[in-house]
N, C-alpha and C positions, 0 to 999 in steps of 0.2 A: 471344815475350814482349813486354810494351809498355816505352815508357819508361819510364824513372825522373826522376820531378821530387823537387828540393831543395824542400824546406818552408821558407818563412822565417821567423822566430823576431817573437814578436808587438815591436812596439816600448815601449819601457819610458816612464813619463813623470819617471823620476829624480827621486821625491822630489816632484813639482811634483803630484801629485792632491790633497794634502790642502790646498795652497793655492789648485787651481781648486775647492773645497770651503768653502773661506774662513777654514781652520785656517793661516794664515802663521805663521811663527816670526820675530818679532820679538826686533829686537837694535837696539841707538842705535849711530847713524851718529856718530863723533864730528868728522868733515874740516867738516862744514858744523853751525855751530849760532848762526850770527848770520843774520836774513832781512833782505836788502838793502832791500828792497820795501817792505817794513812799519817798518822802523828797530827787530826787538824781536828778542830773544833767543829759539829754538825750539830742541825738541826734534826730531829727526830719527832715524825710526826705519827699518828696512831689513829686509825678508824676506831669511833668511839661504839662501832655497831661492830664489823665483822674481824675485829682487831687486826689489820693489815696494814703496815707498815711502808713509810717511804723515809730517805733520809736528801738532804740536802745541807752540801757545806758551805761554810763559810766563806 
């Protein structure tokens, strides 16, 4: 009889397909909402899956 090989199980992308699809799930960041840079108050927002960031100001 021949060997037996173990099969290995596909790998998963946890949630993260529909964000390399560019469906993110947005949620505001609220630790950072002053922009140093610019001197103006932003909005920061955060993928709750592949944590990728946009910001939008005031």
């Amino acid at each position: 009889m021949g060997e037996v090989i173990a099969l290995r199980r596909p790998e998963r992308h946890r949630g993260r397909t529909l964000c390399l699809n560019g469906h993110h799930k947005w949620k505001i960041w609220k630790e950072k909402q002053f922009d140093v840079r610019a001197g103006k108050l932003v909005t920061v927002y955060r993928c709750e899956r592949c944590d990728a960031r946009k910001v939008k100001a005031l």
